[in-house]
C-alpha positions as CSV (number, residue, x, y, z in Angstrom):
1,X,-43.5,0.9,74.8
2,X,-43.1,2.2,70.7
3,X,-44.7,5.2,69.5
4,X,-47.2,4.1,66.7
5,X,-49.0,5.7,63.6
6,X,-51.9,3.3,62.7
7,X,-53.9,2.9,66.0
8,X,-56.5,0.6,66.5
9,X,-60.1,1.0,66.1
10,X,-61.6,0.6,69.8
11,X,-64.0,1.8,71.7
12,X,-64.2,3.1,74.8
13,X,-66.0,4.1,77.5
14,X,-65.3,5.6,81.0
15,X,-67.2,4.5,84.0
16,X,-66.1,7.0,86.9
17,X,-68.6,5.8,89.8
18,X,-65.6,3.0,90.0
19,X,-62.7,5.8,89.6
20,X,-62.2,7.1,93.4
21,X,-62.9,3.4,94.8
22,X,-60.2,1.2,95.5
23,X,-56.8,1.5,94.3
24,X,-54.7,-0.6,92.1
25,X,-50.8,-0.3,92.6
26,X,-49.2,-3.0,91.2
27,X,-45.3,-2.4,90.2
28,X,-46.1,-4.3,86.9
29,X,-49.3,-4.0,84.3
30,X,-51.4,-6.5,84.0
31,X,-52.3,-7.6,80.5
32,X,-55.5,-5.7,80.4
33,X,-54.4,-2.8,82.3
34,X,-51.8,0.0,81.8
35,X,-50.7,2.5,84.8
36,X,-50.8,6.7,84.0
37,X,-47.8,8.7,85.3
38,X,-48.3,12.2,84.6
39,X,-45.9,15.0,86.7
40,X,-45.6,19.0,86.1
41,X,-42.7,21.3,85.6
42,X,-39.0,19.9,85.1
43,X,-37.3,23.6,85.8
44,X,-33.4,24.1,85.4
45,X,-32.7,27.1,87.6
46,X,-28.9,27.9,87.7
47,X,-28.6,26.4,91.0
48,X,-29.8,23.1,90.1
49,X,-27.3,23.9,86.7
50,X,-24.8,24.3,89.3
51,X,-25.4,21.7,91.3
52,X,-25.5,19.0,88.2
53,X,-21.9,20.5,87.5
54,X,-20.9,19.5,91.2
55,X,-22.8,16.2,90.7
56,X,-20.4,15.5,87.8
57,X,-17.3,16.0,89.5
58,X,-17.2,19.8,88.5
59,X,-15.7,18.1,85.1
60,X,-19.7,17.2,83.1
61,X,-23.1,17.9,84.1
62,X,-24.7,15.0,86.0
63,X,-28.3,15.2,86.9
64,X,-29.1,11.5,87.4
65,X,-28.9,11.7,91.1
66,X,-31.9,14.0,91.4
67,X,-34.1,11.1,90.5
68,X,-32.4,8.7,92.2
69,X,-35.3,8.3,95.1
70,X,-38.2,8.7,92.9
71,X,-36.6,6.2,90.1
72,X,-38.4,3.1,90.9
73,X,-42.1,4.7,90.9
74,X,-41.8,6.6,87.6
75,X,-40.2,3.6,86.1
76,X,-42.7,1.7,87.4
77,X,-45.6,3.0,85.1
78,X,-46.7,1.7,81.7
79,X,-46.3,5.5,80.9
80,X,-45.1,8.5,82.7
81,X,-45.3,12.0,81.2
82,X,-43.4,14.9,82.1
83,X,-43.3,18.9,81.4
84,X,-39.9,20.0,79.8
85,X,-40.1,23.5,80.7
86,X,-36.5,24.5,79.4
87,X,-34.5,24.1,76.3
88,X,-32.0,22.1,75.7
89,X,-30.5,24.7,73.5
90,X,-26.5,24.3,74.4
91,X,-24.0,26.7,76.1
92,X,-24.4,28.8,77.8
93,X,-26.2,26.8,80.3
94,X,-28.6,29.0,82.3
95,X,-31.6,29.3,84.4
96,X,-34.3,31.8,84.5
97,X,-35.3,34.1,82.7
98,X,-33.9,32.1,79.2
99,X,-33.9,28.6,80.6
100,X,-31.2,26.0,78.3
101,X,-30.2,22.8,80.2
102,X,-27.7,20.6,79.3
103,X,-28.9,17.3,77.0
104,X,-27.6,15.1,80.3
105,X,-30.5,16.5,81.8
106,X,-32.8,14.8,79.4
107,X,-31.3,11.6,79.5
108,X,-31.4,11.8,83.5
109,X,-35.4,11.9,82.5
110,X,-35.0,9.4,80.4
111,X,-33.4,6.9,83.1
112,X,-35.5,7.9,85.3
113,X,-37.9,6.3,83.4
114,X,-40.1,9.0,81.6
115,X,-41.3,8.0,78.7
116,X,-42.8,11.3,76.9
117,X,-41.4,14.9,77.2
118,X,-43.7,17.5,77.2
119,X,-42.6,20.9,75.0
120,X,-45.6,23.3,74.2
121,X,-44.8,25.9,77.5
122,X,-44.0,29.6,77.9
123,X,-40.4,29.2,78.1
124,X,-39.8,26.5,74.7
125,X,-38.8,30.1,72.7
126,X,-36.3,31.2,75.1
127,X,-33.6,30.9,72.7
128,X,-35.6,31.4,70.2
129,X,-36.0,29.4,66.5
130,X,-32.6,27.5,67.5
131,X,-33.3,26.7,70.2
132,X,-36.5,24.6,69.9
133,X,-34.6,23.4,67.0
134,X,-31.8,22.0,68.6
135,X,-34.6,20.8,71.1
136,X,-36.6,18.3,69.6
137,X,-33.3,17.5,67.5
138,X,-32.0,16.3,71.0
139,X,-34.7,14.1,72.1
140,X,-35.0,12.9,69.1
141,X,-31.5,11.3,69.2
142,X,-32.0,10.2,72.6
143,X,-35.0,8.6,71.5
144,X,-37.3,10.5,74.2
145,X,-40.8,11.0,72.7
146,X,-41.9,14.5,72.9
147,X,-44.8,17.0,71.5
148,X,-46.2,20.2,71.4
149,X,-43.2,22.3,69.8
150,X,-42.4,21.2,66.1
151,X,-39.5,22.1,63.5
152,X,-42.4,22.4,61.1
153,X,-45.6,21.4,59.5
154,X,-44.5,17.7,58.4
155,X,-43.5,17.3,61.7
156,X,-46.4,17.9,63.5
157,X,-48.6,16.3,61.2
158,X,-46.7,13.3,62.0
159,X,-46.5,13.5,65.6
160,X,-49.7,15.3,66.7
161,X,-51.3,14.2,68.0
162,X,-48.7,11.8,69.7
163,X,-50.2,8.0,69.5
164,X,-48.7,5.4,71.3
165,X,-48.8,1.8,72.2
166,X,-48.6,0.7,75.9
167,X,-49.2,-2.4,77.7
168,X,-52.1,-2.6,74.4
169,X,-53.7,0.2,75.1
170,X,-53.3,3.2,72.3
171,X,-53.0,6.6,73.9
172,X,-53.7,9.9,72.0
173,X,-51.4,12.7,73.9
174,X,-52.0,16.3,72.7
175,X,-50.1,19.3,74.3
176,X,-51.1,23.1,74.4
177,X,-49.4,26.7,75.7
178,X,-51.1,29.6,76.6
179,X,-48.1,31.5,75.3
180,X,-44.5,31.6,74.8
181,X,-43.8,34.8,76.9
182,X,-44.6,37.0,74.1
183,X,-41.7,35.5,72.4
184,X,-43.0,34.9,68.6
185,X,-42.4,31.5,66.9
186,X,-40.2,31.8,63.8
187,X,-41.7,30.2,61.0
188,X,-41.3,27.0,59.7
189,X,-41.2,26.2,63.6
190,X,-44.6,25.3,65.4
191,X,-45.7,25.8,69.1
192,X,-49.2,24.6,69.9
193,X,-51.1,27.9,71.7
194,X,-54.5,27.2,73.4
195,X,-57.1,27.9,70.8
196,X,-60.7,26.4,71.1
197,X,-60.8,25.9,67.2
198,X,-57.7,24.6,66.6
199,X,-58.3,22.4,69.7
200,X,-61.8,21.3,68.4
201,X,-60.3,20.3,65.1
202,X,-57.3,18.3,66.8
203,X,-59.4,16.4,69.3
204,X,-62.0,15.8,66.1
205,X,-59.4,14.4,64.1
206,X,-57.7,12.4,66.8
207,X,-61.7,10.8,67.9
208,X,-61.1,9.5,63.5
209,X,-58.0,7.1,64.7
210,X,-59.8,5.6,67.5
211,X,-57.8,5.6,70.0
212,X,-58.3,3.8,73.5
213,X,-57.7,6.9,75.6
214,X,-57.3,11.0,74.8
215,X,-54.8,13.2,77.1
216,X,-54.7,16.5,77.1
217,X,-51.7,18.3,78.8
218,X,-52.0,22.0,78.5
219,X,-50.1,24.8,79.9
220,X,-52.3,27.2,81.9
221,X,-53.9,29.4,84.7
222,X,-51.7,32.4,87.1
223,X,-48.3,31.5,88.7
224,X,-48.5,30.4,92.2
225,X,-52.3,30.6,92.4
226,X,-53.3,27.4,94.7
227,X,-56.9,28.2,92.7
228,X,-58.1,27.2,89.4
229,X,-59.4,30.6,87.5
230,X,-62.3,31.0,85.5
231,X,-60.9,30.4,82.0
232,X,-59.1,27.0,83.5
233,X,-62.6,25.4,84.1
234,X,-64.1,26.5,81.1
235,X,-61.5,25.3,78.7
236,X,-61.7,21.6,81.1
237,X,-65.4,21.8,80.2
238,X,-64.4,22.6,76.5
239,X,-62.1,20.0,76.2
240,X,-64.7,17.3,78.3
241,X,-67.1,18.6,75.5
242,X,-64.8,17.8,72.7
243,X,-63.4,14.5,73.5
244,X,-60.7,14.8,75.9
245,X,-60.6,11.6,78.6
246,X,-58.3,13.5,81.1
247,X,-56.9,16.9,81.6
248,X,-53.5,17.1,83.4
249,X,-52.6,21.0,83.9
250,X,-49.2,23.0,84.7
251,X,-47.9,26.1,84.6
252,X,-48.6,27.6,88.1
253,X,-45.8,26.1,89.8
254,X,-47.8,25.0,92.4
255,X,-50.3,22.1,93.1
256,X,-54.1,23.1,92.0
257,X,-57.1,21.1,93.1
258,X,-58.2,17.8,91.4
259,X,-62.0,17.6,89.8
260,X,-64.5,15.8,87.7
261,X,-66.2,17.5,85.0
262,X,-69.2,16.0,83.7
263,X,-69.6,15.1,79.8
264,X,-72.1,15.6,77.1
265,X,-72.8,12.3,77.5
266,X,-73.6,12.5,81.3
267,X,-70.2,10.5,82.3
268,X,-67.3,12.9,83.9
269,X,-63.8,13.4,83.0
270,X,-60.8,13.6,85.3
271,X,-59.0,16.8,85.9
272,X,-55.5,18.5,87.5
273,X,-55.6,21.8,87.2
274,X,-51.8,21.6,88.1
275,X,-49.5,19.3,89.2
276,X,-47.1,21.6,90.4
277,X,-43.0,22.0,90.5
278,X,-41.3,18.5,90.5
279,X,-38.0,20.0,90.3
280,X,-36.9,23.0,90.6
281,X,-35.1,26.0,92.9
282,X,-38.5,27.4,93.8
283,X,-38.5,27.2,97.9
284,X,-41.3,29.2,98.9
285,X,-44.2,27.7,100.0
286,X,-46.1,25.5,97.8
287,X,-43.9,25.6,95.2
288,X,-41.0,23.4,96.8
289,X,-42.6,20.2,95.2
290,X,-45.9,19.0,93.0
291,X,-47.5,15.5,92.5
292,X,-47.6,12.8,90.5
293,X,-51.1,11.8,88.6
294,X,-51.5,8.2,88.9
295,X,-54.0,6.9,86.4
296,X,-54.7,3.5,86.1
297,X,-57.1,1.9,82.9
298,X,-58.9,-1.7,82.8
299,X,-59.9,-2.5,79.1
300,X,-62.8,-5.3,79.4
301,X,-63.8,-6.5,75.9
302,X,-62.7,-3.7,73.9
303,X,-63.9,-0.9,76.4
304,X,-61.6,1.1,78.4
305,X,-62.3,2.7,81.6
306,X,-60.2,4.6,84.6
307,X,-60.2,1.9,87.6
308,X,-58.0,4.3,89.6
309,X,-57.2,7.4,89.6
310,X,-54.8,8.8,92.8
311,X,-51.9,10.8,93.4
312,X,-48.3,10.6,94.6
313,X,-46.2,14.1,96.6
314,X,-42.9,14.6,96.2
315,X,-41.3,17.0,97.4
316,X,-37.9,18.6,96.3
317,X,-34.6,18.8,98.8
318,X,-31.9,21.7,98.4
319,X,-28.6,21.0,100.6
320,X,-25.7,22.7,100.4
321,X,-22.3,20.3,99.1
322,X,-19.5,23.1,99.8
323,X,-20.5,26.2,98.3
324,X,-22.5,24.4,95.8
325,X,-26.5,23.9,96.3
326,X,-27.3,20.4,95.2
327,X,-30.9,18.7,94.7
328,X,-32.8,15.6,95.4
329,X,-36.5,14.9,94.6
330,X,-38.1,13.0,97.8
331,X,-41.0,11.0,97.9
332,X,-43.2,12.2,100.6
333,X,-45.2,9.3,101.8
334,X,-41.9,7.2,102.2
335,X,-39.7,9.8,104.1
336,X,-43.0,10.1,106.2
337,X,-43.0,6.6,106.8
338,X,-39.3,6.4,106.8
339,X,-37.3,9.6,107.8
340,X,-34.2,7.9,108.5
341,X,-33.6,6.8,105.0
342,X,-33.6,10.8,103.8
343,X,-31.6,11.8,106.6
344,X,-33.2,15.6,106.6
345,X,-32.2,18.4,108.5
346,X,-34.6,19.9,110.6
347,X,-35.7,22.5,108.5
348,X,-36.1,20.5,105.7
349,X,-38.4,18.0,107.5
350,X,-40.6,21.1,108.4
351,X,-41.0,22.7,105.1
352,X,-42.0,18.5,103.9
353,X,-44.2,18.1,106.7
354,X,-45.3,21.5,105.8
355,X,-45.9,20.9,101.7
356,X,-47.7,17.1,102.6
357,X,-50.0,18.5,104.8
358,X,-50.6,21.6,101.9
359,X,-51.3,19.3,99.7
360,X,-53.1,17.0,101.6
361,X,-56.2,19.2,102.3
362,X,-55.9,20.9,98.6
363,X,-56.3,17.3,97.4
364,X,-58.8,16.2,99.9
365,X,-60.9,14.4,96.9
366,X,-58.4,12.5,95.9
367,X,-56.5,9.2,97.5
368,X,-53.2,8.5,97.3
369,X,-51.8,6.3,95.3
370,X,-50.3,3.7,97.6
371,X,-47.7,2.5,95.9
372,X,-45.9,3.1,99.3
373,X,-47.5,1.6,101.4
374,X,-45.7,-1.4,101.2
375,X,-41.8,0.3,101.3
C-alpha cells in the first residue's frame, strides 16, 4: 500500500441489499477487491507502560507481544486502521490522565500490521503543542500514515483528507474530535474538532478528487455508554447526507451498536457507533475488549460497492508476570474454538465468555467475520 495525492476519477456506487449476505474472508485480496480493517482505542495506561518495560527485559519497552495473537488478522487486510489515543510525546512515560507512550509502541502497531494511525481524539493535547509535535514527527519517521492532528496548515492541506492506494482502490480517510479535554491547540498546530461546516466543506472537497470510497472516523458520544446518543445519530445522518460511505466511531471505550443509515439518494451507509477498547487496562465490564470492522469492497467496471461488511471480538488479557501486570490481545472466536492455545485462568475465561456474549447480542445485526472459522 503507498499513500497517494492524485487519485483517480471513479465512480462509485454502494449496493447494501448485498452487504449483510455472505461473507468473503479470504487472507489475500483479490484483484478487484480490497478488505477494511478498522479497530478503536489503542490506550497506554501505566500498567500496560509497565508491563512493555517487563516485556523488554526491564532494560527497553517492548510492546510487540501484545499483538502477537491478533498479528495474522490485522496483517491480513488490504487496510487496517487504528485509533492512537496517546502521545508519543517521550519521557516521562505515563498513563492516564496525560497519556505519552513510548515510539516502540507505534512500531509494535506497525508490525502488527496497521497501516493508518488515527490522531484527532481528546487526549492528542495531553502534552500539549510538543507533544503532538513530536507525534506525527514519530510516525512520520517510522513511516506509519496518520491524520487528524497536524503541525500546521501545509500539513493538513496535504494530508487531509488522507488518500490512499490499496489493492487499486483509492480510499479518502478523514478523522474528527469532539474535543481535546478542554485542552486548547497552540497555533500553528491543527486538531480536527467535529464541526458540520468544516465537515461539509472537507467531504465536498474530497467528492472533487473522486475517490473510490470515503471513511469517516470520528471521535464521539459518552464514555462507557453501550447506547448511541442523540447527537451520534444525527451527525451519521449528517455525514450520510454529505458523502461519507462508512462511519467507524470511538471514544466510549466500549462496543456501541452497528446500523445502516439511509442516503439522499435512497441507498444506506454503514455505521459503528464504537468499536470499543482494543487495548487497554480498562477491566470492567464492557470495556475489557472492542471489535474489529471488517469491510470488504468489490469494484465491477469502475463501480465500487461493500460485498461484506462483519465484525471480529477481541478481547484483552491482564496476567500478572511477578509483580508486573502484562497484556495480550485475544481473539475471541479462536480461544472459543480453541481455549487450550490461550491457556486462561478461570477468571479470565469468564470475563471472555462474558464480553463475547455482550457483544454478541449488542451486535445482533451484524455477522462475524469468519476469518476463523477455519483456525
Amino acid at each position: 500500500m503507498k499513500k497517494i495525492w492524485i487519485p483517480a476519477a471513479t465512480t462509485f456506487l454502494m449496493l447494501l441489499p448485498q452487504m449483510l449476505a455472505g461473507r468473503e474472508s479470504s487472507r489475500t485480496d483479490r484483484p478487484d477487491s480490497l478488505r477494511i480493517v478498522l479497530v478503536g482505542d489503542m490506550m497506554g495506561h501505566g500498567m500496560q507502560i509497565a508491563g512493555a518495560w517487563r516485556d523488554g527485559g526491564d532494560s527497553s519497552y517492548r510492546y510487540l507481544p501484545v499483538f502477537q495473537h491478533v498479528k495474522d488478522y490485522i496483517s491480513s487486510a488490504g487496510l487496517a486502521v487504528a485509533n492512537l489515543e496517546v502521545t508519543l510525546a517521550g519521557a516521562p512515560y505515563t498513563g492516564y490522565p496525560r497519556f505519552s507512550s513510548h515510539s516502540s509502541f507505534a512500531v509494535a502497531l506497525q508490525d502488527a500490521g496497521f497501516d493508518v494511525l488515527l490522531t484527532a481524539n481528546n487526549h492528542m493535547l495531553d502534552r500539549g503543542k510538543k507533544g503532538l509535535e513530536r507525534t506525527v514527527e514519530t510516525l512520520d519517521s517510522l513511516g506509519i500514515y496518520h491524520t487528524g492532528a497536524f503541525r500546521d496548515s501545509a500539513a493538513r492541506e496535504k494530508t487531509h483528507p488522507l488518500i490512499l492506494t490499496a489493492a487499486g482502490f483509492n480510499i479518502a480517510l478523514l478523522n474528527y474530535t469532539y474535543g481535546t479535554n478542554g485542552i486548547k491547540t497552540e497555533s500553528p498546530n491543527i486538531v480536527n474538532r467535529i464541526d458540520t461546516a468544516g465537515m461539509a466543506a472537507d467531504l465536498a472537497r474530497t467528492g472533487t478528487l473522486h475517490p473510490d470510497f470515503i471513511i469517516v472516523c470520528i471521535h464521539w458520544g459518552e464514555e462507557y455508554q453501550n447506547a448511541e446518543n442523540d447527537t451520534q445519530r444525527k451527525l451519521a445522518r449528517f455525514l450520510a447526507r454529505n458523502g461519507c460511505r462508512l462511519v467507524a466511531g470511538s471514544h466510549p471505550h466500549v462496543v456501541q451498536p452497528f446500523s445502516l443509515i439511509a442516503t439522499a439518494n435512497g441507498d444506506s451507509i454503514p455505521v459503528i457507533y464504537s468499536l470499543g477498547n482494543f487495548v487497554s487496562n480498562q477491566r470492567d465490564r464492557y470495556r475489557n475488549g472492542g471489535i474489529a470492522l471488517d469491510v470488504t469492497l468489490v469494484k465491477t467496471d469502475s463501480v465500487v460497492h461493500i460485498a461484506s461488511c462483519a465484525y471480529e471480538p477481541f478481547w484483552v488479557h491482564r496476567f500478572h508476570d511477578g509483580k508486573v501486570s502484562v497484556f495480550r490481545i485475544i481473539p475471541v472466536n479462536d480461544c472459543l474454538r480453541h481455549p487450550e492455545k490461550y491457556k486462561l485462568d478461570a477468571e479470565s475465561a469468564r470475563q471472555l465468555h462474558q464480553f463475547s456474549d455482550d457483544t454478541r447480542m449488542l451486535l445482533h445485526n451484524l455477522p462475524f467475520s469468519g476469518y476463523y472459522d477455519s483456525e
